[in-house]
N, C-alpha and C positions, 0 to 999 in steps of 0.2 A: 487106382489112379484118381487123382485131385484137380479138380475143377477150380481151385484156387490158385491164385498168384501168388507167387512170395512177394514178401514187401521191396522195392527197389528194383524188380524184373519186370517193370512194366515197362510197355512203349517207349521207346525212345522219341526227343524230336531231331529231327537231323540238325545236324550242325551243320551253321554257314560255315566257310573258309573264310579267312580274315583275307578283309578286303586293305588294301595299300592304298593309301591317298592319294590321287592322280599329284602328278605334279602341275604345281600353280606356279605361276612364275611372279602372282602377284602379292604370295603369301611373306610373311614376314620370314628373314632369312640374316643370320650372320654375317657380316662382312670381313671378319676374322681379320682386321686390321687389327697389329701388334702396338701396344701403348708401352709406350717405354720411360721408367722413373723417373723423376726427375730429380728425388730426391728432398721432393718438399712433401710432406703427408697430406698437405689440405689442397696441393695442387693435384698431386697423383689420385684423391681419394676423386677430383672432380674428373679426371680424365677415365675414371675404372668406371663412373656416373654412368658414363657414353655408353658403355654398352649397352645399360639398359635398352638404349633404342633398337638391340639387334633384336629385341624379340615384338617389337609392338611396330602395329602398320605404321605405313607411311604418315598417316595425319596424328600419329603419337609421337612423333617426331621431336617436331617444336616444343612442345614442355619439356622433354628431356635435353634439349640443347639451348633451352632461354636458362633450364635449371642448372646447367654446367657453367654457361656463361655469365650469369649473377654470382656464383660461386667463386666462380675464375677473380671476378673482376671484383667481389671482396676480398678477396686472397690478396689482389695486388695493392688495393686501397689500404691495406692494414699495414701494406710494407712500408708506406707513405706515412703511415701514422706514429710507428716506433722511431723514438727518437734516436738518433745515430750520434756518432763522436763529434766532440763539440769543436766547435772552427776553432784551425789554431788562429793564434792572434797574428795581427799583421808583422811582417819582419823588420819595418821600420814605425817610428811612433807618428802621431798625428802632427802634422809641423805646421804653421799659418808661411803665408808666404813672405820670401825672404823678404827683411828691411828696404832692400833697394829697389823695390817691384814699381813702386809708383816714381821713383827719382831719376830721373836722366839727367848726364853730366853734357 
């Protein structure tokens, strides 16, 4: 008989059980509200933006909703800026007023 250990048959240390995170109610949490396309890519890419806040507390908030909002609101400014179909012309021509304006009979 051998007074040696084999290699890897030594002592064990006990394992913890995995422990479960209590529940925090004040921890960051999904709100799992559904964003639905709109069919504009630079508007839909700002509202997919939003999610980011489901994972960061409450005072990470704000940067992610001042960051959708400057987004948004260049999105709309740019609509403002492409030029659109040009006015039709009026449907009558420019007329001075008629000769008899100043003459009473």
């Amino acid at each position: 008989m051998s007074d040696t250990v084999p290699e890897g048959a030594g002592p064990q240390e006990p394992t913890e059980p995995a422990v479960e995170p209590a529940y925090d109610p004040a921890a960051p949490a999904p709100l799992n509200i559904p964003r639905i396309p709109t069919g504009d890519a630079e508007v839909d890419a700002q509202l997919e933006r939003l999610g980011d806040a489901d994972h960061l507390a409450t005072d990470g908030h704000l940067e992610v909703y001042e960051d959708v909002h400057r987004g948004l609101r260049d999105a709309l400014t740019a609509l403002d800026a492409r030029p659109g179909p040009p006015a039709p012309p009026p449907s009558y021509g420019t007329r001075g007023p008629s000769p008899s304006y100043g003459n009473r009979s």
